[in-house]
KOLGU-27886 format. One line per 2 residues: number of its first residue (from 1); their letters; for each residue x, y, z of N, C-alpha, C. Coordinates in Angstrom, 3 decimals, always signed. Example, Ala and Ser with C-alpha at 12.3 -4.5 7.8 and 13.67 -1.06 7.14 Angstrom:
BEGIN
1> as> +13.190:-5.690:+7.800:+12.300:-4.500:+7.800:+13.200:-3.300:+7.800 | +12.850:-2.250:+7.080:+13.670:-1.060:+7.140:+12.900:+0.030:+7.870
END
This chain:
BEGIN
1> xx> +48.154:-1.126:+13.627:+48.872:+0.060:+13.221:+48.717:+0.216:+11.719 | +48.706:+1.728:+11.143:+48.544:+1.835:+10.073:+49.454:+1.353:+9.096
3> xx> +49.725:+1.218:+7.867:+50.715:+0.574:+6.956:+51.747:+2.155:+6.653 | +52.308:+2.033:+5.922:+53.018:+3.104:+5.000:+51.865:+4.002:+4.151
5> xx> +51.547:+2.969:+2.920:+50.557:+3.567:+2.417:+49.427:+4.414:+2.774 | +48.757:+3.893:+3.711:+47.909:+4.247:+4.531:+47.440:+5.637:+5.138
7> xx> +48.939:+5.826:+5.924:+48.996:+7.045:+6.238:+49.290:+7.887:+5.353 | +50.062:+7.629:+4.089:+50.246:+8.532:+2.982:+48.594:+8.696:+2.139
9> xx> +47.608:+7.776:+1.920:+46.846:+8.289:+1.534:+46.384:+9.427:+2.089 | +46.489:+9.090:+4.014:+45.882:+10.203:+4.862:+46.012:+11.309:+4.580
11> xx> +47.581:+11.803:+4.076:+48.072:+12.900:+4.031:+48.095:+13.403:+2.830 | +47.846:+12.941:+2.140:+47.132:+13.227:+0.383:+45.709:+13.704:+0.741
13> xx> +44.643:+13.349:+1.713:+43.509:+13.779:+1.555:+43.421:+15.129:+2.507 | +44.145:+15.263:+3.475:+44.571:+16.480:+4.408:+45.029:+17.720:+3.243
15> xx> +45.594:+17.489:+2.535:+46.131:+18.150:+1.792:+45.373:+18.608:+0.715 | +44.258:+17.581:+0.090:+43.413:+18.105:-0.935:+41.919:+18.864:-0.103
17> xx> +42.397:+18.574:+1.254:+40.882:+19.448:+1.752:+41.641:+20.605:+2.096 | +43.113:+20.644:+2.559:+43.101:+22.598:+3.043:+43.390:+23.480:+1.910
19> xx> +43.108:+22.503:+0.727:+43.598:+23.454:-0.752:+42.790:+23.183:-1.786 | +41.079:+23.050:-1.476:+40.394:+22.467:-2.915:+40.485:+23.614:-3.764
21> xx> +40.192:+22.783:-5.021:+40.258:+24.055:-6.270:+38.904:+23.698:-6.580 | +38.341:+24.829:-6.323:+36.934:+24.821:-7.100:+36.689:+25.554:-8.008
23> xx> +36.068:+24.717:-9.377:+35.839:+25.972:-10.420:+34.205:+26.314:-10.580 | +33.739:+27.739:-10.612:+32.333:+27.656:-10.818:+32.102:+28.700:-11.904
25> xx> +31.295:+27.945:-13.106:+30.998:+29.154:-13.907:+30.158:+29.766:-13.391 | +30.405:+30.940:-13.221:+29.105:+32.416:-12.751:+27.678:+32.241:-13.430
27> xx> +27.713:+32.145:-14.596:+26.409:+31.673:-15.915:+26.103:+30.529:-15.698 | +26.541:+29.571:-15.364:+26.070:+28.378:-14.798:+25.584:+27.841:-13.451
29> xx> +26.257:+29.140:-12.754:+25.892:+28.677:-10.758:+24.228:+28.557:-10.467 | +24.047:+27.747:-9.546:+22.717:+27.445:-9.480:+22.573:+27.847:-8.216
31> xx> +21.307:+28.147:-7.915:+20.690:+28.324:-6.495:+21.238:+28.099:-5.163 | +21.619:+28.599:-3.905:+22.609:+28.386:-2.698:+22.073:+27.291:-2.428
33> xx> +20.695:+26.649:-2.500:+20.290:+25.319:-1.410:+20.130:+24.563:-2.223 | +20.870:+24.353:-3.798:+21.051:+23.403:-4.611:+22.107:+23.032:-4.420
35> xx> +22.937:+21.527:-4.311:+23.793:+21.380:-4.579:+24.285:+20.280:-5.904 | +25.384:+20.787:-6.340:+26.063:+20.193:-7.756:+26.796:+18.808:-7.332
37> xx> +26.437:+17.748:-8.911:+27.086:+17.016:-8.300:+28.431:+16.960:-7.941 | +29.335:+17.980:-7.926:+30.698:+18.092:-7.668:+30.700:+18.392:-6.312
39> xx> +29.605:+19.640:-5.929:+29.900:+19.758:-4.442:+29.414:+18.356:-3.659 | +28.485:+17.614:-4.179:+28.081:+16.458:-3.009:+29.103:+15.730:-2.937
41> xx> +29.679:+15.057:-4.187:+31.068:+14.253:-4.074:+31.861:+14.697:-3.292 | +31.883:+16.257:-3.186:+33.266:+16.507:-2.369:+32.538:+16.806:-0.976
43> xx> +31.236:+17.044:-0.532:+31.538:+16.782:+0.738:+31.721:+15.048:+0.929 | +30.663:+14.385:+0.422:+31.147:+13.217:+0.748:+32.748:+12.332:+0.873
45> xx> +33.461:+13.096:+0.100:+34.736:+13.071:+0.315:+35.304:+13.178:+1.398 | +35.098:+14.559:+1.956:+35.523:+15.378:+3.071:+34.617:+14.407:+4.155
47> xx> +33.636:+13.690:+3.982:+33.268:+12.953:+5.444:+33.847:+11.783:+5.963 | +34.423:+10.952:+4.102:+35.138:+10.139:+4.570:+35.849:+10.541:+5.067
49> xx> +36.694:+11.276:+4.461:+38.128:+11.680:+4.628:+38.263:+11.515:+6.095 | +37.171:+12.982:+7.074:+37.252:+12.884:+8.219:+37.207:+11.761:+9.116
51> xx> +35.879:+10.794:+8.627:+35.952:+9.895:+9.216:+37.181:+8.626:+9.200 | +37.905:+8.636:+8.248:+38.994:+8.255:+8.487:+40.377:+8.839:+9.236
53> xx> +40.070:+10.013:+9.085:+41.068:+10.390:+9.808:+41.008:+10.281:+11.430 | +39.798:+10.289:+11.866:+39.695:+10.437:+12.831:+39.431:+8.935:+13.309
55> xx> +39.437:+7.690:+12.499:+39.748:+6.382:+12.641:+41.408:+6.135:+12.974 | +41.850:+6.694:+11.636:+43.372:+6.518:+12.057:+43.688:+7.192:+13.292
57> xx> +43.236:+8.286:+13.877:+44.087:+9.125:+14.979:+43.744:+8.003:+16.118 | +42.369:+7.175:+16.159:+41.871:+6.918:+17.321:+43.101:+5.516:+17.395
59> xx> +43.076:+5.119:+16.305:+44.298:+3.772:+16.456:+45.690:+4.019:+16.326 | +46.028:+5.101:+16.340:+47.359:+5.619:+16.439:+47.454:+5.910:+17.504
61> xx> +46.615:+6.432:+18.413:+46.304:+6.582:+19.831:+46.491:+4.826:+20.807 | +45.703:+4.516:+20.458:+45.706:+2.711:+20.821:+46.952:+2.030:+20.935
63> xx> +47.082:+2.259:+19.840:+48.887:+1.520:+19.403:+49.949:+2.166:+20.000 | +50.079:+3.662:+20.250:+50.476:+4.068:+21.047:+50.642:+3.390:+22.649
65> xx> +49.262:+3.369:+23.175:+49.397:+3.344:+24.443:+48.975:+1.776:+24.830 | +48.481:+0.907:+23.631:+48.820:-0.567:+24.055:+50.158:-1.088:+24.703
67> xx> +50.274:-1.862:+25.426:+51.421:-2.642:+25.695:+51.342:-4.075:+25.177 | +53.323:-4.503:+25.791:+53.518:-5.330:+24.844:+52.922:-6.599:+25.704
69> xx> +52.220:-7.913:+25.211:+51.740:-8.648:+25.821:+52.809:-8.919:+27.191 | +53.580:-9.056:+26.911:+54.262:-9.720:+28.104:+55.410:-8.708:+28.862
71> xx> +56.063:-8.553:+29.566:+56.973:-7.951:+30.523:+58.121:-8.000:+29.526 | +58.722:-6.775:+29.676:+60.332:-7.095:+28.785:+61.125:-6.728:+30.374
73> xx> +62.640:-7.517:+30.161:+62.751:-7.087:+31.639:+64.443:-6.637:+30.986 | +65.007:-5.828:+31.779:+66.387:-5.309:+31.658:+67.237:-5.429:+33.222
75> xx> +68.212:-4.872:+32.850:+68.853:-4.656:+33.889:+69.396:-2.686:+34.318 | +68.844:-2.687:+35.295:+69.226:-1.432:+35.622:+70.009:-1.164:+36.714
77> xx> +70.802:-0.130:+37.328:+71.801:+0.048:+37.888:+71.147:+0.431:+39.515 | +71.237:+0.108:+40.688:+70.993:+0.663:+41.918:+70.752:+1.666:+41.976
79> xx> +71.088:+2.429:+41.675:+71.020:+3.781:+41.949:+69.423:+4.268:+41.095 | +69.635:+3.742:+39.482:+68.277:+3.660:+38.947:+67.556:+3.418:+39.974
81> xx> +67.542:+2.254:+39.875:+65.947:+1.216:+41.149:+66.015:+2.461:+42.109 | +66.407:+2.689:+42.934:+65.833:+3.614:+44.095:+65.823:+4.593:+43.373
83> xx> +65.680:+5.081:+42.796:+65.287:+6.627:+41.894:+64.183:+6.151:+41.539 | +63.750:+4.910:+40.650:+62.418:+4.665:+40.463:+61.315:+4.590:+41.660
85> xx> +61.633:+3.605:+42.716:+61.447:+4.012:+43.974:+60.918:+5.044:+44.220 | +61.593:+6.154:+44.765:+61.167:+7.248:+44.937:+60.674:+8.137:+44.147
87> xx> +60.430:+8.219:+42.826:+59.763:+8.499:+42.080:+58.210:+8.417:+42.007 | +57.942:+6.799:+42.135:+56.683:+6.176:+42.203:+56.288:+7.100:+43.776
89> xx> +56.603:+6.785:+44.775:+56.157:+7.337:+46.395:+55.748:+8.408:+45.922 | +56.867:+9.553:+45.287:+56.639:+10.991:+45.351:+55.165:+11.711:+44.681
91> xx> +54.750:+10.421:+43.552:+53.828:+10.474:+42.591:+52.775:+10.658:+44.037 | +53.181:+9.170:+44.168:+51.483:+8.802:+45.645:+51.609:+9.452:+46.421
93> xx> +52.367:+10.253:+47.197:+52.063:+11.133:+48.389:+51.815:+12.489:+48.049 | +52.852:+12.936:+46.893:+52.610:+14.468:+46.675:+51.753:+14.575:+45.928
95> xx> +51.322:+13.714:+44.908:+50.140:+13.947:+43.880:+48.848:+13.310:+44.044 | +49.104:+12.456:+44.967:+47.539:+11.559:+45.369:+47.777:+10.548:+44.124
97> xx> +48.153:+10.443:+43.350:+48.530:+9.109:+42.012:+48.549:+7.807:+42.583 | +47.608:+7.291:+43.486:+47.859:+5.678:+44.274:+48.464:+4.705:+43.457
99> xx> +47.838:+4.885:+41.822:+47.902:+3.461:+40.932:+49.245:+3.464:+40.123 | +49.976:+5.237:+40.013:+51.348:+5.004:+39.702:+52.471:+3.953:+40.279
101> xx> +52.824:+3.668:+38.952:+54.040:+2.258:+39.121:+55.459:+2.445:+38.888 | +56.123:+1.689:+38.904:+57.614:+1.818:+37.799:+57.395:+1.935:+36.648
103> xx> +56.345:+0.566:+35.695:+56.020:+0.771:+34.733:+55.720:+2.006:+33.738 | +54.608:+2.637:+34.904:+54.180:+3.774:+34.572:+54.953:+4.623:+34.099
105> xx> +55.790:+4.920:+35.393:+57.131:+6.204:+35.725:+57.624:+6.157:+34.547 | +58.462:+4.600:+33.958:+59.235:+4.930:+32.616:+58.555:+4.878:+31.607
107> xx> +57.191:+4.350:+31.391:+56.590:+4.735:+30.181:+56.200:+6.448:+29.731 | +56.229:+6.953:+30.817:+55.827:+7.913:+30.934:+57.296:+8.888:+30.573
109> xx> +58.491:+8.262:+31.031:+59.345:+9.141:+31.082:+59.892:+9.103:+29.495 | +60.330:+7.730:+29.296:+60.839:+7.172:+28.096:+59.864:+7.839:+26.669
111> xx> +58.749:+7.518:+26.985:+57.808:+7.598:+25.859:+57.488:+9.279:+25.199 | +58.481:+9.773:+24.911:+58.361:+11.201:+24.295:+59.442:+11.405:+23.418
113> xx> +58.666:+11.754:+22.346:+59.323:+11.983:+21.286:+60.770:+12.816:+21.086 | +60.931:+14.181:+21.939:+62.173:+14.346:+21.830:+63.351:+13.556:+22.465
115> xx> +63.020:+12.681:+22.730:+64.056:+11.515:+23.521:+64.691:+10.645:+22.597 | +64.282:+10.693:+21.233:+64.646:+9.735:+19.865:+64.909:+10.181:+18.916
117> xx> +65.336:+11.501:+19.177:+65.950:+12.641:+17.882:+67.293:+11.873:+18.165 | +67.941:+11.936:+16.810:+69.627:+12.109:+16.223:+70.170:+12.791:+17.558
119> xx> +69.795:+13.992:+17.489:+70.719:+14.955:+18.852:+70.627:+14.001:+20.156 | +69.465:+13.989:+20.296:+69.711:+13.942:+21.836:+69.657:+12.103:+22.033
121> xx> +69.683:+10.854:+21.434:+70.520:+9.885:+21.255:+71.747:+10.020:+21.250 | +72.575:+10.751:+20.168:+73.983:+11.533:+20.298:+74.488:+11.898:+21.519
123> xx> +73.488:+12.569:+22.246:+74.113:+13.095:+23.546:+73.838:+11.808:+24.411 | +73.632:+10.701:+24.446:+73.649:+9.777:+25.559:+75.010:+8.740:+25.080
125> xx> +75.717:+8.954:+24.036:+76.808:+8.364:+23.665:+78.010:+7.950:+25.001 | +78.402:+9.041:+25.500:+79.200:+9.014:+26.365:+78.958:+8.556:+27.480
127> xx> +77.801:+8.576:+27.983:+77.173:+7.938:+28.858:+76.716:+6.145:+28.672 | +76.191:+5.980:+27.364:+76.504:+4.701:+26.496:+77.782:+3.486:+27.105
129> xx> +78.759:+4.620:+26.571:+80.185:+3.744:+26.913:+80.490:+4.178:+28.642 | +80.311:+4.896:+29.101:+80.799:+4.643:+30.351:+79.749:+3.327:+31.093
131> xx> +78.608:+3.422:+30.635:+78.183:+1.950:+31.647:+78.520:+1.055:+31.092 | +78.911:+0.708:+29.515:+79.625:-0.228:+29.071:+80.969:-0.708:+29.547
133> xx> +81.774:+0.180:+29.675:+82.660:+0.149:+30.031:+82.550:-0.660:+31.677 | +81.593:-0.264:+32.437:+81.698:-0.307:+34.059:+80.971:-1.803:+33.915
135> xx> +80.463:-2.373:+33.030:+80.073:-3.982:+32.547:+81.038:-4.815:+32.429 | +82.125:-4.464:+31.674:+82.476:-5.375:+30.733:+84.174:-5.294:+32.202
137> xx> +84.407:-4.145:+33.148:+85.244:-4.075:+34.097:+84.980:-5.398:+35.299 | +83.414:-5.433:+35.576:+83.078:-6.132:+36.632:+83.073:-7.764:+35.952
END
């Protein structure tokens, strides 16, 4: 995974390619199939650039969808488990999905970004303490 820095360089060079400032004196411009050494630097710039960027996306992608070496295991409520259950079936019969799992189901479900906003963490509060609550009863 990328560092801090890293990605901030990224976004420093995103930023100097959708806004270059180029200066050209008119009395000085040279021929269209000449190029200056300012323009070669800057495409060469722009190839790293790309090619890094498109390094970082491919391992931001990776890291993304790597897993963790080993199984993390929890505890979930009955009613969960057969919802996962039938979840997984509904995948394989209605969608033809043979290789869908549980795993799958909640990586798939869990793993989206509006699920880890302030708000909608906030809104699982109450729900929070009521299974807490139905723990700490039994």
């Amino acid at each position: 995974m990328a560092d801090y820095s890293q990605l901030m360089n990224l976004e420093k060079q995103k930023q100097e390619q959708a806004s270059p400032v180029q200066t050209q004196d008119p009395v000085s411009s040279q021929s269209s199939n000449q190029q200056t050494p300012q323009s070669t630097t800057q495409s060469a710039r722009q190839s790293v650039s790309q090619s890094t960027d498109q390094q970082a996306s491919r391992s931001a992608f990776l890291s993304d969808t790597k897993t963790v070496d080993r199984p993390k295991s929890f505890y979930i409520t009955l009613r969960l488990d057969r919802r996962l259950d039938e979840a997984v079936r509904y995948f394989q019969e209605a969608h033809g999905i043979k290789k869908v799992d549980r795993s799958i189901l909640v990586n798939a479900m869990l793993d989206n970004d509006g699920n880890w906003t302030g708000e909608a963490l906030d809104f699982l509060v109450e729900r929070i303490l009521q299974l807490l609550t139905n723990k700490l009863i039994r």
